[in-house]
C-alpha angles and dihedrals in degrees: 000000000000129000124232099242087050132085123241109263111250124220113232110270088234091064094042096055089044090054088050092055092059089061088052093050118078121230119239111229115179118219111234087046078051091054107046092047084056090046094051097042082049090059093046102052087048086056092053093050085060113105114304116257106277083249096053085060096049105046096078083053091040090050094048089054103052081054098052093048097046092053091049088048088056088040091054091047090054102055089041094058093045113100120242114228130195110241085237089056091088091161089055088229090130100245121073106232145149088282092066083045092055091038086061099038084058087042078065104040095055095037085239090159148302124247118180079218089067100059099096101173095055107237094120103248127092108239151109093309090067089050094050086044093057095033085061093046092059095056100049122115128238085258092064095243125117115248120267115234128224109220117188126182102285101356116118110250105253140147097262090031099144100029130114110257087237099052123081102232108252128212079256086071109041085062 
């Protein structure tokens, strides 16, 4: 490797003007030396337009298939990693509460938009009646009853109406 600040090295004339002379010179082939060498190149490009090795046939098919299944298998990644929402979970934060039932009931409010998916009561029109029908599924037990409310004379009817403000409201209480 040369270096920039250096000069390129110069072979000595005498060898240069002896390599040119080769060039000039022909080569004796003899023909019978010229023949067999055709003959035997001749063989040996027949034998290589016999059929192709089993795994040169297969390589093009072997190829397709690790692609496939690597793009299943990203595929397959994709859709695993993607959460899973309930239809009612209208606000995507992985529980249906009273929340999804208010964000509808302002969808519909503002005119937002209307989805088919959001009518939640089955009649076929998008109104108050899906909101009530996923307000009060909201509020179901496990149990699949609605909860029972406490009134008491002058207190507004709610879920927790009755309790003490410091206790978390049981099954016992919802009965």
């Amino acid at each position: 490797m040369n270096r920039p600040n250096q000069p390129e090295p110069q072979a000595p004339a005498r060898l240069i003007e002896d390599l040119r002379a080769l060039d000039r010179r022909a080569l004796f082939v003899p023909p019978a030396v010229d023949e067999r060498l055709l003959a035997e190149a001749r063989r040996h490009l027949a034998e290589g337009r016999s059929a192709a090795p089993p795994w040169r046939v297969l390589q093009p098919k072997l190829a397709l298939a690790a692609c496939l299944a690597a793009l299943g298998l990203l595929a397959a990644l994709f859709v695993a990693r993607s959460p899973q929402f309930a239809r009612e979970d209208l606000n995507r934060d992985g529980t249906v509460d009273i929340r999804d039932a208010f964000a509808l009931a302002r969808i519909l409010e503002t005119g937002a938009g209307h989805d088919r998916a959001w009518d939640f009561n089955g009649d076929g029109v998008m109104d108050r009646g899906d909101v009530d029908t996923l307000a009060a599924q909201a509020v179901r037990l496990p149990n699949g009853k609605p909860a029972k409310v406490k009134e008491a004379a002058g207190e507004p009817k709610h879920r927790n109406a009755g309790l003490a403000k410091d206790r978390t409201p049981t099954p016992e209480d919802a009965s």
